[in-house]
C-alpha positions, 0 to 999 in steps of 0.5 A: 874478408880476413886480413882484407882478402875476399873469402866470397866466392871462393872454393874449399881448397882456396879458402883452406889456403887463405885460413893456413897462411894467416898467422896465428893471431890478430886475424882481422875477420869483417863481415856484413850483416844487415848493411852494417860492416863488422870486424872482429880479431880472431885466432887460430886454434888446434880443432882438438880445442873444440873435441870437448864441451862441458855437460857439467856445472864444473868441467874444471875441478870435480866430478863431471861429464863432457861430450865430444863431437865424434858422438860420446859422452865420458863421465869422470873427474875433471881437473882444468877442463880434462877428465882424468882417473877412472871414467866411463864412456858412453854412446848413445847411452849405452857403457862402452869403456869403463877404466883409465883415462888421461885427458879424455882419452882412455889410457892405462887399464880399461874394459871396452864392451861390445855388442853380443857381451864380446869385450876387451879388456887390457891396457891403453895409450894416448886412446888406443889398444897398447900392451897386455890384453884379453879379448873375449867373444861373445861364447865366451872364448877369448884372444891373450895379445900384446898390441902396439898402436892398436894392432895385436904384435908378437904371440897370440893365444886363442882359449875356448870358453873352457880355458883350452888353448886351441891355438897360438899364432905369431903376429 
């Protein structure tokens, strides 16, 4: 039960209705476990509050390592909880970004590598391709922009991996 309305046997969209319209806090939850009735107060909190859990000994102040439940690890310096100044990210092991970051995500300048050496380098905001970059292909040929919100805005310039410009588009 929470607040004393039934959660058994309900379905997803039902119980997303009952989590929704409780308040923020003092959620009474009571449940049954071995014949016992227990009761607990919760709250209720962004999911964000659970992207991040500390690898490290310290994830408040100093090097450490988190990792996010979309399947990354970052490596950096945390301040309260929060990995900000140069970090490096990290799937399956493998380096993907090395650059800025503000609270876990990759803001400011940064180089982002891809499979077959194609990589990006330029700058972010809030997590996403935001102003000047370069993206370069994996024969070396490579792409100037400026992005907004992860998609390339205004002029492009393709070069070959001799530094020609082959072609300029408008976005």
């Amino acid at each position: 039960f929470l607040n004393d309305i039934p959660l058994t046997n309900n379905k997803k969209d039902e119980l997303t209705k009952i989590f929704e319209n409780a308040p923020v806090n003092n959620n009474e939850l009571r449940y049954y476990r071995n014949g016992e009735v227990y009761k607990t107060i919760i709250a209720k909190v962004p999911l964000s509050s659970f992207e991040f859990s500390c690898l490290s000994t310290n994830c408040n102040n100093g090097m450490c390592e988190m990792e996010s439940v979309l399947g990354y690890t970052i490596k950096g310096n945390c301040t309260d909880g929060f990995i900000n100044g140069d970090a490096s990210i990290y799937v399956n092991g493998q380096l993907q970004y090395k650059g800025a970051v503000v609270k876990n995500k990759k803001d400011g300048f940064g180089i982002e590598y891809y499979d077959n050496n194609a990589r990006y380098e330029g700058n972010y905001k809030n997590g996403i391709r935001d102003g000047n970059g370069k993206l370069f292909f994996k024969d070396d040929s490579y792409l100037i922009a400026q992005w907004k919100n992860g998609k390339i805005e205004g002029k492009a310039q393709l070069f070959d991996a001799t530094n020609t410009l082959t072609s300029t588009r408008i976005y």
